[in-house]
N, CA, C and O atoms as a Tripos MOL2 file, in Angstrom:
@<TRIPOS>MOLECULE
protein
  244   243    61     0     0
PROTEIN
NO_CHARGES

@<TRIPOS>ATOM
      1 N          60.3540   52.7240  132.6130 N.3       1 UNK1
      2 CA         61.7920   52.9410  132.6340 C.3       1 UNK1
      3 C          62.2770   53.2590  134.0410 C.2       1 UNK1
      4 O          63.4630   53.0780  134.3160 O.2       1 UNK1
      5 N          61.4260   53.7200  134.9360 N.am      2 UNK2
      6 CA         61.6280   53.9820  136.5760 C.3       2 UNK2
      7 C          62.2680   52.9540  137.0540 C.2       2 UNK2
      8 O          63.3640   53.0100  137.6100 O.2       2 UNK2
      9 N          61.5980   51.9430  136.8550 N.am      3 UNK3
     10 CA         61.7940   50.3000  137.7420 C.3       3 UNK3
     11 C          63.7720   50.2850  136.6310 C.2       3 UNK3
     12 O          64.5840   49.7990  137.4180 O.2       3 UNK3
     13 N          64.2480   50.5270  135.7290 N.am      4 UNK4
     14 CA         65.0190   50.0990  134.8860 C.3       4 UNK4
     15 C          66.0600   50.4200  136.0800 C.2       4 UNK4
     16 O          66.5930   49.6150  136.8440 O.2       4 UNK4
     17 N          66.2220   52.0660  136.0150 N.am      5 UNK5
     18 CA         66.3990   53.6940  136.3660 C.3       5 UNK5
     19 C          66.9750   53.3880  137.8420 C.2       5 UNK5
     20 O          68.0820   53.7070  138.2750 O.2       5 UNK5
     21 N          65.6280   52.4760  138.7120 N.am      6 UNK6
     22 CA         65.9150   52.4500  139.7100 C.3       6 UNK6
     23 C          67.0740   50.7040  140.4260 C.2       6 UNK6
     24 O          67.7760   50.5370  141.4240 O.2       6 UNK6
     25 N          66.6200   49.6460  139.0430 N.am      7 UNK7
     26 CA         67.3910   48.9310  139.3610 C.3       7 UNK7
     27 C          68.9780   48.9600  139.3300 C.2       7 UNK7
     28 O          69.6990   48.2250  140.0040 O.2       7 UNK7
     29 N          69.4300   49.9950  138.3770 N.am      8 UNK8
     30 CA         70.5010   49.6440  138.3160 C.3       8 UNK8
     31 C          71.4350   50.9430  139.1730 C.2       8 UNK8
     32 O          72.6320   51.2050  139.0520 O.2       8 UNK8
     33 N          70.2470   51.7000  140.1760 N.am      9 UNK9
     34 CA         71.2740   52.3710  141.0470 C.3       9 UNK9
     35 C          71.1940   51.6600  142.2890 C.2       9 UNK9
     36 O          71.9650   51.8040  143.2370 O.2       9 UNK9
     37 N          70.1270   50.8160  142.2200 N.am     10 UNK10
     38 CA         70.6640   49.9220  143.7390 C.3      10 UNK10
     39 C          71.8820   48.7410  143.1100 C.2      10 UNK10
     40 O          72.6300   48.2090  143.9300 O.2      10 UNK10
     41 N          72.0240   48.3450  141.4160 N.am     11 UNK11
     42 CA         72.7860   47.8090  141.6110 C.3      11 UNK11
     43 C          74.0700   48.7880  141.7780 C.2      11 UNK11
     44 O          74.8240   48.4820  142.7020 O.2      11 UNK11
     45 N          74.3690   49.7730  141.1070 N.am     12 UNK12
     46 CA         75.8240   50.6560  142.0710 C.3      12 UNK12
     47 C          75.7690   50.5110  142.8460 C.2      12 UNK12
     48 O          76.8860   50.0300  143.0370 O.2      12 UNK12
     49 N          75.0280   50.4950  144.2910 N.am     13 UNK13
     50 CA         75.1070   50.9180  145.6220 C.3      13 UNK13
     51 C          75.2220   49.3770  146.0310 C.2      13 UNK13
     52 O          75.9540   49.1310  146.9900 O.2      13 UNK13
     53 N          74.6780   48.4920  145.5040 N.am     14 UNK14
     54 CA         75.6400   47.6050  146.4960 C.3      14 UNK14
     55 C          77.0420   46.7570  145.5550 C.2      14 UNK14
     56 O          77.7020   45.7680  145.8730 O.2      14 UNK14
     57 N          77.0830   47.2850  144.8160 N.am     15 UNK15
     58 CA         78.6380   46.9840  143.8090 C.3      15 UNK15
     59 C          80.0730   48.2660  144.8230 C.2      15 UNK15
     60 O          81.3040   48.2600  144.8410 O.2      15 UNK15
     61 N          79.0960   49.0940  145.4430 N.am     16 UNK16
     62 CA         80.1280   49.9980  146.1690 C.3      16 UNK16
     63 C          80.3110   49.4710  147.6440 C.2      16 UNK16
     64 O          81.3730   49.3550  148.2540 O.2      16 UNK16
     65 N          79.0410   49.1800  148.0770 N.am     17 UNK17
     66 CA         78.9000   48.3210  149.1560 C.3      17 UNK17
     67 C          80.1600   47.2170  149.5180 C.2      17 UNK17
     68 O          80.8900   47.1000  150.5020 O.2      17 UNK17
     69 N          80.0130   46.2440  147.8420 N.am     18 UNK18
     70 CA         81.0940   45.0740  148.5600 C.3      18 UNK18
     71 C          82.3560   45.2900  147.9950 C.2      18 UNK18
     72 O          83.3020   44.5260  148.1900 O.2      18 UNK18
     73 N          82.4200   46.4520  147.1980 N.am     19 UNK19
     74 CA         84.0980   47.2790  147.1230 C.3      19 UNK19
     75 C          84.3630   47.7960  148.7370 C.2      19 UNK19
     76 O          85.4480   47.4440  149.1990 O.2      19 UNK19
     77 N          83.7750   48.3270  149.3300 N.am     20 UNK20
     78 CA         83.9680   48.5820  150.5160 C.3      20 UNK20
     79 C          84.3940   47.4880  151.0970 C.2      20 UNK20
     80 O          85.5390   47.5880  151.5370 O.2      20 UNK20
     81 N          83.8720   46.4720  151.2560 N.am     21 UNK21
     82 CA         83.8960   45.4910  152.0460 C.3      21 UNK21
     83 C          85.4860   44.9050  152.0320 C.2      21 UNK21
     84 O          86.3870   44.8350  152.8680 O.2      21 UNK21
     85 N          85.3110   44.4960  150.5020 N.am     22 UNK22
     86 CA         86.2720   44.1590  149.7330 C.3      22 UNK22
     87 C          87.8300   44.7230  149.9390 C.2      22 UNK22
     88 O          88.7930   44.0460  149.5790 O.2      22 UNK22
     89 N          87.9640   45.9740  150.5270 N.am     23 UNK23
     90 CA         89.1770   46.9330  150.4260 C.3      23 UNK23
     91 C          89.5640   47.2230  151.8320 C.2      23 UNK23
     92 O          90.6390   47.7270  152.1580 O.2      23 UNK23
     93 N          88.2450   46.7330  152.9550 N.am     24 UNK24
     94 CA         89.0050   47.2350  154.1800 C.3      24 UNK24
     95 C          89.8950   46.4820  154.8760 C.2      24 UNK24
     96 O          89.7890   45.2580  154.9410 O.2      24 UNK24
     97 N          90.9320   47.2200  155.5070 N.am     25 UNK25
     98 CA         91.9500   46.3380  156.0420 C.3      25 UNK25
     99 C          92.9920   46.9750  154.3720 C.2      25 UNK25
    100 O          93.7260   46.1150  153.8860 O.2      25 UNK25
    101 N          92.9760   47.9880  153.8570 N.am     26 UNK26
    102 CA         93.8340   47.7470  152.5080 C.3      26 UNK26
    103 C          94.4960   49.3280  152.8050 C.2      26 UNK26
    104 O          93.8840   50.3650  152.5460 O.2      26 UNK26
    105 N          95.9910   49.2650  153.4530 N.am     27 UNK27
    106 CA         96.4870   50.8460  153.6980 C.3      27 UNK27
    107 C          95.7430   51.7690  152.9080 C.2      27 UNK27
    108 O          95.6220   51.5070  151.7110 O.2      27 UNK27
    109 N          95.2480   52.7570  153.3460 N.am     28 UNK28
    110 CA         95.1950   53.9930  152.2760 C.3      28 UNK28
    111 C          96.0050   54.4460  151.5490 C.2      28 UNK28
    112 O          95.6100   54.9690  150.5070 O.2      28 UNK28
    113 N          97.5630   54.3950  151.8850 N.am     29 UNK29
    114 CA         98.5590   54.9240  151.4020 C.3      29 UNK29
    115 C          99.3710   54.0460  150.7420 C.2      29 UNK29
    116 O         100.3340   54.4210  150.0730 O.2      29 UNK29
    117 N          99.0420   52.8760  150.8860 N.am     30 UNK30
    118 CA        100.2510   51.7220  149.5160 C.3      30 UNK30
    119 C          99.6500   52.2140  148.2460 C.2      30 UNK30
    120 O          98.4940   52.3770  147.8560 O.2      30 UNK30
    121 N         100.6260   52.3610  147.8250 N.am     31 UNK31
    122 CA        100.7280   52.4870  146.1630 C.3      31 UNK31
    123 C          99.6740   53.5850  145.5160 C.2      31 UNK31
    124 O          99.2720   53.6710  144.3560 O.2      31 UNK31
    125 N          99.4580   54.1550  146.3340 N.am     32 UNK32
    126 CA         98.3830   55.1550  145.8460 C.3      32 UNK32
    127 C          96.7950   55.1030  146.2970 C.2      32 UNK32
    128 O          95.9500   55.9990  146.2890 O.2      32 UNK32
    129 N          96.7140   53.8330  146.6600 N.am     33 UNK33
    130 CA         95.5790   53.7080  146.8700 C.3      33 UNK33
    131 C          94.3650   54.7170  147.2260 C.2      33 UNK33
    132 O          93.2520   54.9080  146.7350 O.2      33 UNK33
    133 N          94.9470   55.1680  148.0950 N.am     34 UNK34
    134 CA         94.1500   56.7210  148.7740 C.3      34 UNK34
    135 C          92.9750   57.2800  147.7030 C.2      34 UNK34
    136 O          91.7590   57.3730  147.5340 O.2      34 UNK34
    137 N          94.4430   57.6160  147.0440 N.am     35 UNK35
    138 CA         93.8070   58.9130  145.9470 C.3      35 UNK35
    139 C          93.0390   58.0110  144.4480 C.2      35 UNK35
    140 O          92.2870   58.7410  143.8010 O.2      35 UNK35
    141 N          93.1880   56.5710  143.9150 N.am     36 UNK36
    142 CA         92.3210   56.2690  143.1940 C.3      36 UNK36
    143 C          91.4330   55.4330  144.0850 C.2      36 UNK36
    144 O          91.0190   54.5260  143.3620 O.2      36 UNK36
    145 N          90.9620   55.3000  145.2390 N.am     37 UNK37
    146 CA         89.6680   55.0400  145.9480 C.3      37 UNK37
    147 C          88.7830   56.3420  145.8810 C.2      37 UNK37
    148 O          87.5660   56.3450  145.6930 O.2      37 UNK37
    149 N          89.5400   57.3860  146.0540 N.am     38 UNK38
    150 CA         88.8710   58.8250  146.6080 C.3      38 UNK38
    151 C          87.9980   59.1280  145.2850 C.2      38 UNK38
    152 O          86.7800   59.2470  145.1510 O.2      38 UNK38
    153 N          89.4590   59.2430  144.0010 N.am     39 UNK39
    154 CA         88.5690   59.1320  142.8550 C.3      39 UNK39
    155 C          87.1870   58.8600  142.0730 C.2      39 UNK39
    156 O          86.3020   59.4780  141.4810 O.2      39 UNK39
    157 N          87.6410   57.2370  142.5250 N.am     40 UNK40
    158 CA         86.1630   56.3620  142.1670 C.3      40 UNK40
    159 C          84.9250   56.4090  142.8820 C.2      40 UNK40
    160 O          83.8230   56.0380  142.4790 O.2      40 UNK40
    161 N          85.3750   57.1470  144.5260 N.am     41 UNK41
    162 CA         84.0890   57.2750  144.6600 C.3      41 UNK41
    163 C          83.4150   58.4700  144.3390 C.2      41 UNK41
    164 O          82.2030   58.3790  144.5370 O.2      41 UNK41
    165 N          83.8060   59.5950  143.8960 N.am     42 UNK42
    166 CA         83.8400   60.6830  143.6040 C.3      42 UNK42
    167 C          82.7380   60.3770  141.9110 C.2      42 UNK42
    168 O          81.5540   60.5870  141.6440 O.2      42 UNK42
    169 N          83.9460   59.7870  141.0990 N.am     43 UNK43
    170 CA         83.1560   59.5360  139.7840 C.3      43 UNK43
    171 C          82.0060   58.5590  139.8970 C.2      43 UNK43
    172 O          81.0630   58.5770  139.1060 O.2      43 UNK43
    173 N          82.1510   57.3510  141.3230 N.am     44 UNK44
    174 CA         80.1980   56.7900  141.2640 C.3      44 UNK44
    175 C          79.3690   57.8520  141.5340 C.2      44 UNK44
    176 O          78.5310   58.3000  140.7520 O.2      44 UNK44
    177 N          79.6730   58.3740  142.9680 N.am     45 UNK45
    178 CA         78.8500   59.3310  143.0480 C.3      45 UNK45
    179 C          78.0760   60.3180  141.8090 C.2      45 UNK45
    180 O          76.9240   60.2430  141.3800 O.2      45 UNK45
    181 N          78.8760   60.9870  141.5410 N.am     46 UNK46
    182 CA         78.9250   61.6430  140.0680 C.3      46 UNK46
    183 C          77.9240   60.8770  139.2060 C.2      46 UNK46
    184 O          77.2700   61.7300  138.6050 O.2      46 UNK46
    185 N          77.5510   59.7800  138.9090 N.am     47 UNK47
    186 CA         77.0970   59.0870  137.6580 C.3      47 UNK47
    187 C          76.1090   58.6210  138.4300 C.2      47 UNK47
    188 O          74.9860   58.6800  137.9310 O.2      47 UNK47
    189 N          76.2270   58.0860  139.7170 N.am     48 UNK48
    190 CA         74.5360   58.2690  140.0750 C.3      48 UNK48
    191 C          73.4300   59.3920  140.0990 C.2      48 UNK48
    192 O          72.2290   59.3830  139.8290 O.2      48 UNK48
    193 N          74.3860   60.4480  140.5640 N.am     49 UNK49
    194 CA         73.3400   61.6080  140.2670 C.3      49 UNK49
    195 C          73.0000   62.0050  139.1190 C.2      49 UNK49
    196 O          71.9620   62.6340  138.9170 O.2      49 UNK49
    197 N          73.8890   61.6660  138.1650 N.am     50 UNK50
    198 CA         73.4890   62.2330  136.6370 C.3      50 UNK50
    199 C          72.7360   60.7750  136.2600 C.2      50 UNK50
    200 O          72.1090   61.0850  135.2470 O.2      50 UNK50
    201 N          72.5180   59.6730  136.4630 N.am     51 UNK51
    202 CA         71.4670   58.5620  136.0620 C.3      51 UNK51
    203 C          69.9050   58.7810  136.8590 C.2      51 UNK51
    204 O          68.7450   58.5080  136.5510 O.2      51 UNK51
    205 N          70.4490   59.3050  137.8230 N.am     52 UNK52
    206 CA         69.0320   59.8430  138.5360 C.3      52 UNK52
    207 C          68.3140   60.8450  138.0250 C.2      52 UNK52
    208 O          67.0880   60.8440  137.9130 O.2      52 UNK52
    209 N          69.2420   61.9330  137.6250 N.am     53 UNK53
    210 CA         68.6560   62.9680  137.5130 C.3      53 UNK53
    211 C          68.3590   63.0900  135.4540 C.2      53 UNK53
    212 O          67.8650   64.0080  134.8000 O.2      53 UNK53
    213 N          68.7420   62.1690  135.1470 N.am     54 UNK54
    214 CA         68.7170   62.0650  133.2590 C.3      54 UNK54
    215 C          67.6380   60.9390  133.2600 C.2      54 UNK54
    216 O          67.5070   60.3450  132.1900 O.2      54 UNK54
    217 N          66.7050   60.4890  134.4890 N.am     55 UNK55
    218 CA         65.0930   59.6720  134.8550 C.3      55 UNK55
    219 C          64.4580   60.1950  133.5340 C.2      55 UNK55
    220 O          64.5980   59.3590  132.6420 O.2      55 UNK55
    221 N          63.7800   61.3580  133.1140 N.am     56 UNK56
    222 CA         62.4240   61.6780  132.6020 C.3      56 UNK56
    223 C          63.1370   61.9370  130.8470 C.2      56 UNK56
    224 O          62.4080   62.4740  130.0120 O.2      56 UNK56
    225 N          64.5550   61.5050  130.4650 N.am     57 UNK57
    226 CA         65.0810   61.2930  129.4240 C.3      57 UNK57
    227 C          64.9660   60.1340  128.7840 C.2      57 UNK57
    228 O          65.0510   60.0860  127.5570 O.2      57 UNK57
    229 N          64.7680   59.1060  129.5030 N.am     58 UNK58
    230 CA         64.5550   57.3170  128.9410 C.3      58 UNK58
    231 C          62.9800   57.1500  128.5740 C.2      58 UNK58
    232 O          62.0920   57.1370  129.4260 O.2      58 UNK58
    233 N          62.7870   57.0360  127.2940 N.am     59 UNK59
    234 CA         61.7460   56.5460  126.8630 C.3      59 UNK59
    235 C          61.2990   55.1380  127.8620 C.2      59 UNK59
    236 O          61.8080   54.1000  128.2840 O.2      59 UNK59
    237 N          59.7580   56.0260  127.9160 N.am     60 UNK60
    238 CA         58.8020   54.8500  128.6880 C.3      60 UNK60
    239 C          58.5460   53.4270  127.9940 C.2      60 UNK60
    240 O          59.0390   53.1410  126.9030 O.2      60 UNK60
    241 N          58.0090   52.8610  128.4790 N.am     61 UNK61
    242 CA         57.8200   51.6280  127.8680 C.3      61 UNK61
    243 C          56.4570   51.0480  128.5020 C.2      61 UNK61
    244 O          56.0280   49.9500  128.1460 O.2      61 UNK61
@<TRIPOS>BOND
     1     1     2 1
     2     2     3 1
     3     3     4 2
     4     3     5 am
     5     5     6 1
     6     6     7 1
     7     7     8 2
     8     7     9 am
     9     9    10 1
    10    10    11 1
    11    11    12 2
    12    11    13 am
    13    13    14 1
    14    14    15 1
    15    15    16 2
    16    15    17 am
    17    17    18 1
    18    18    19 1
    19    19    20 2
    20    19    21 am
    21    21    22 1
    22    22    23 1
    23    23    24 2
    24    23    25 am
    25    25    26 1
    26    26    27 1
    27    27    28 2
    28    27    29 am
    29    29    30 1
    30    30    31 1
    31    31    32 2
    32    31    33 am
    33    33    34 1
    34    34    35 1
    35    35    36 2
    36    35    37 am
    37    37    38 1
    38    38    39 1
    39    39    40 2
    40    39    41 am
    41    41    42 1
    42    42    43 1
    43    43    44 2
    44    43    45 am
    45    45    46 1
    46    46    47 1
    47    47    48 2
    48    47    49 am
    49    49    50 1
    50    50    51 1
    51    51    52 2
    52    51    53 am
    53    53    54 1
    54    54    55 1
    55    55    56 2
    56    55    57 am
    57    57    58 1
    58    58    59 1
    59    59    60 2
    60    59    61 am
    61    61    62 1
    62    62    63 1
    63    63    64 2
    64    63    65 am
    65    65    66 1
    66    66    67 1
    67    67    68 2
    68    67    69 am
    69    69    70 1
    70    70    71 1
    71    71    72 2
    72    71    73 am
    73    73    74 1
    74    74    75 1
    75    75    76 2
    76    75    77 am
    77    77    78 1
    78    78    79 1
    79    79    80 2
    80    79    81 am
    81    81    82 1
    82    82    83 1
    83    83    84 2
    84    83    85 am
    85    85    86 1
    86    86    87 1
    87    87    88 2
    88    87    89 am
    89    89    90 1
    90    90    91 1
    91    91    92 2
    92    91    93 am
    93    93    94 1
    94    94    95 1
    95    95    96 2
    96    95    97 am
    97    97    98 1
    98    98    99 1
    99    99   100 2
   100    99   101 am
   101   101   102 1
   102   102   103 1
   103   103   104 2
   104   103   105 am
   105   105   106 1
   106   106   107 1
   107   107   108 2
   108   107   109 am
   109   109   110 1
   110   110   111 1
   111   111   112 2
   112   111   113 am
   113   113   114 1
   114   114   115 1
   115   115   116 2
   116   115   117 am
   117   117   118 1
   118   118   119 1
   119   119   120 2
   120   119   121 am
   121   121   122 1
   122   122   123 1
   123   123   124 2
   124   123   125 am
   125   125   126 1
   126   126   127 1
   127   127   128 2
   128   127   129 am
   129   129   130 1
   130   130   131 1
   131   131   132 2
   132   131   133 am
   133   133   134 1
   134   134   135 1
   135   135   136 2
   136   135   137 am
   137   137   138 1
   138   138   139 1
   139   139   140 2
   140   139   141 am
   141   141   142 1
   142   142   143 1
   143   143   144 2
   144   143   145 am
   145   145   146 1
   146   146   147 1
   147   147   148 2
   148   147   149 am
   149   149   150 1
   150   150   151 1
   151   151   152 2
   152   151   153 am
   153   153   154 1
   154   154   155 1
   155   155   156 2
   156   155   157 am
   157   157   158 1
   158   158   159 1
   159   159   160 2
   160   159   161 am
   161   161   162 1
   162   162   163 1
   163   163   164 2
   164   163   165 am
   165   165   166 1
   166   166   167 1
   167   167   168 2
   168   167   169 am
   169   169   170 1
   170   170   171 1
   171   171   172 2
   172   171   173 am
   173   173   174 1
   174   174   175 1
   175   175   176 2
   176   175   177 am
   177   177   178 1
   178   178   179 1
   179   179   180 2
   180   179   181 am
   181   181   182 1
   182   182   183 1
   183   183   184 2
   184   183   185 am
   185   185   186 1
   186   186   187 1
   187   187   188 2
   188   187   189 am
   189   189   190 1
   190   190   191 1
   191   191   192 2
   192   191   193 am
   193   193   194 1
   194   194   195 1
   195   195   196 2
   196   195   197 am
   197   197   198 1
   198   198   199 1
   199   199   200 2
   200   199   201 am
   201   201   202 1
   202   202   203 1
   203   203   204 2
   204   203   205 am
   205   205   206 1
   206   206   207 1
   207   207   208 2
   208   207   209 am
   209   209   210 1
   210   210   211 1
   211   211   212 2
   212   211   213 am
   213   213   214 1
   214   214   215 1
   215   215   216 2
   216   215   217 am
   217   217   218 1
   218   218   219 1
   219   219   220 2
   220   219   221 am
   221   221   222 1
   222   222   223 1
   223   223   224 2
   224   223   225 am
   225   225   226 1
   226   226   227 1
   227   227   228 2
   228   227   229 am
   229   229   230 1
   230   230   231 1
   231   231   232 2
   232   231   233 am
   233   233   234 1
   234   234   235 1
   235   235   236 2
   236   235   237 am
   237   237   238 1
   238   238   239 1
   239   239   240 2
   240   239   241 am
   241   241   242 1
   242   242   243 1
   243   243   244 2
@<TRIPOS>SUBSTRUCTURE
     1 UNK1         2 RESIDUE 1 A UNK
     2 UNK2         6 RESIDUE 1 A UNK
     3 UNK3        10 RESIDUE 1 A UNK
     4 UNK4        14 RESIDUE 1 A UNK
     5 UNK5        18 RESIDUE 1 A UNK
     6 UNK6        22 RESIDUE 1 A UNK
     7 UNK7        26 RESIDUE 1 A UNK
     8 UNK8        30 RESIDUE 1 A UNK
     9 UNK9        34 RESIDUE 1 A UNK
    10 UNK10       38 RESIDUE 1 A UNK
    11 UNK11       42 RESIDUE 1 A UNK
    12 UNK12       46 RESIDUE 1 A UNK
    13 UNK13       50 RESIDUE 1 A UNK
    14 UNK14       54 RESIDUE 1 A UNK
    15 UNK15       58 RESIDUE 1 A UNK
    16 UNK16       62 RESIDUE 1 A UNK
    17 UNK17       66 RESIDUE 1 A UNK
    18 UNK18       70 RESIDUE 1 A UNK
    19 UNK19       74 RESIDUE 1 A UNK
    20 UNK20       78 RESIDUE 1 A UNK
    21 UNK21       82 RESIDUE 1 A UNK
    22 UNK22       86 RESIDUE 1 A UNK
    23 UNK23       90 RESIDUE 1 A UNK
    24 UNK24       94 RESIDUE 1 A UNK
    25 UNK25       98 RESIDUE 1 A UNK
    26 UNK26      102 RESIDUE 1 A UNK
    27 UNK27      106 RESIDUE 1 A UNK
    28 UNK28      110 RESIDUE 1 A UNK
    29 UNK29      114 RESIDUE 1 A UNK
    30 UNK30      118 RESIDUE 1 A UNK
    31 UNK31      122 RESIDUE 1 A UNK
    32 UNK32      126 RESIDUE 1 A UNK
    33 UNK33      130 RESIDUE 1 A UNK
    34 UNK34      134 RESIDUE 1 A UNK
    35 UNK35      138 RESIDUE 1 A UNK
    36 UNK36      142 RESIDUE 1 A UNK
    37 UNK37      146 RESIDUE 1 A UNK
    38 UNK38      150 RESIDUE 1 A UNK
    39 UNK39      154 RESIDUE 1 A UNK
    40 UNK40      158 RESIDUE 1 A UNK
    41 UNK41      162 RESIDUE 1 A UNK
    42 UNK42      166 RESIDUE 1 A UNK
    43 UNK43      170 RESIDUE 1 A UNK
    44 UNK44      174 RESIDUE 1 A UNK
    45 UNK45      178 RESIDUE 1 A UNK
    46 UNK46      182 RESIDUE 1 A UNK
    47 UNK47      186 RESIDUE 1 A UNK
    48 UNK48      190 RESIDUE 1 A UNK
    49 UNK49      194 RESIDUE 1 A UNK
    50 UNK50      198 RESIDUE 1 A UNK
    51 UNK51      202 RESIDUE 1 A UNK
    52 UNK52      206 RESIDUE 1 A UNK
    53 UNK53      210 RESIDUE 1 A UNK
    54 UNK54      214 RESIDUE 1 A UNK
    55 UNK55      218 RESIDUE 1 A UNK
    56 UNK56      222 RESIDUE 1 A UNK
    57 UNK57      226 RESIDUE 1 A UNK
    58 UNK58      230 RESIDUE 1 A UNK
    59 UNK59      234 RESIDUE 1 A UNK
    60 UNK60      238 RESIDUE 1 A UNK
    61 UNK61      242 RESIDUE 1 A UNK
């Protein structure tokens, strides 16, 4: 379940990667933007550490 565990936080990290990519050049301040970028990275962050750290909860295989 490690290899599972570990694939799908490199896939977040580069799904944040080409949101980054994706958004620069994009005011911080039109329409809000700022504060639901700040958000989302706040809540990936958040859910990677709790997928990392909920590892020795996923039945092995």
């Amino acid at each position: 379940m490690s290899r599972r565990v570990d694939g799908a936080l490199e896939e977040l990290d580069v799904a944040m990667k080409q949101l980054r990519k994706a958004v620069h050049g994009i005011p911080y301040r039109a329409g809000g933007f700022k504060n639901t970028h700040h958000k989302l990275a706040l809540d990936m962050a958040m859910l990677t550490v709790l997928i990392d750290s909920a590892r020795p909860r996923f039945p092995r295989r």
